[in-house]
N, C-alpha and C positions, 0 to 999 in steps of 0.2 A: 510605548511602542504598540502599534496596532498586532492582534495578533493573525494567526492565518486561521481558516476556515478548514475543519476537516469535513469531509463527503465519503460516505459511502457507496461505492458503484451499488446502483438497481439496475434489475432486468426493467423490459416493458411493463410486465405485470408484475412490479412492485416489489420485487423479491432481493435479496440481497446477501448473493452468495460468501462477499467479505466478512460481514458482518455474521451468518450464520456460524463459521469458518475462526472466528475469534470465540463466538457466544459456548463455542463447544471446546476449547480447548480448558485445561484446568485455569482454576482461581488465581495462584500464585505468578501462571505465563500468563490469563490476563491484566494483571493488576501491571506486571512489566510491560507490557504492550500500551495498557494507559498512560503510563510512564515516560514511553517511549514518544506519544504519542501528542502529548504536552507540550513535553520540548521540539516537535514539529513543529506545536503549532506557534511557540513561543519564537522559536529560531526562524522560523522557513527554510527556506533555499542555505540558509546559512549552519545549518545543525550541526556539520562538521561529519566528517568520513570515518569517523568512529562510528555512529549510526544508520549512517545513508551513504549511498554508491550508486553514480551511476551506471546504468547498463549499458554497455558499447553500441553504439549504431543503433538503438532505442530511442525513445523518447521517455522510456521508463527509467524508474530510479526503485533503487532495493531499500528500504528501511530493515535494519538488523535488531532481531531480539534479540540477546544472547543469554545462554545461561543450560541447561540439563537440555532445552531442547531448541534448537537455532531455530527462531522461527524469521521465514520474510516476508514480511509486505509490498508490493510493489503497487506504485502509485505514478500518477503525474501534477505537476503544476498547471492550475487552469487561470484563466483570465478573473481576477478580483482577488486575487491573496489565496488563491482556493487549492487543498490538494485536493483529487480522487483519488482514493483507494479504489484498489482494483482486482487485487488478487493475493491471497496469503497462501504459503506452503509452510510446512514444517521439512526446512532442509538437512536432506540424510549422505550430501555426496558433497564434494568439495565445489565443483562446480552447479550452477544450476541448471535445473535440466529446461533443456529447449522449449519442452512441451508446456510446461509452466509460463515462461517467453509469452509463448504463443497464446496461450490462453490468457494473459493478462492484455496484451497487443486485440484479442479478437473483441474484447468487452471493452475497450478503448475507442475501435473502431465502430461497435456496437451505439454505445455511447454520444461520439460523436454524429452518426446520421442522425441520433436521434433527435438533436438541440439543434442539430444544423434544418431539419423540416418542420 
């Protein structure tokens, strides 16, 4: 089985706030998050809602870390077996808050002018 391709969102100038966003979190939540991140790439679309959710009226989808500190990733599916990561929070409320939404939606939209010129 072919597997997917994981991507990290970059800005213009090469930066990559998902990726800083993991690099800083402890050892034992990245090692779970690699983890997590396998069987993405192993599964795709198919990982099961144990891990992944999608977000209503979004084109995003929530990857769940669970464990002392709920962390999310929120990603999309792109053309070639491809996710972008796009945005991680460490969630502290039962819902997720909008502003997060948005901010993973504006680097999406970011993203895509940028492949589409």
């Amino acid at each position: 089985m072919d597997r997917w391709k994981i991507i990290y969102y970059e800005t213009a100038q090469g930066q990559s706030p998902i990726f800083d966003f993991i690099q800083n979190l402890d050892i034992r939540i990245r090692n779970k998050i690699a983890d997590v991140l396998d069987l993405l790439a192993e599964y795709g679309i198919q990982i099961g809602s144990h891990h992944a959710k999608k977000l209503a009226g979004t084109p995003l989808w929530e990857l769940r870390i669970l464990g002392e500190s709920s962390i999310r990733l929120f990603y999309v599916a792109i053309v070639g077996k491809q996710f972008l990561l796009l945005h991680g929070i460490i969630k502290k409320t039962q819902k997720t808050p909008t502003k997060e939404i948005k901010t993973a939606l504006a680097r999406l939209k970011e993203y895509q002018s940028r492949i589409m010129s």
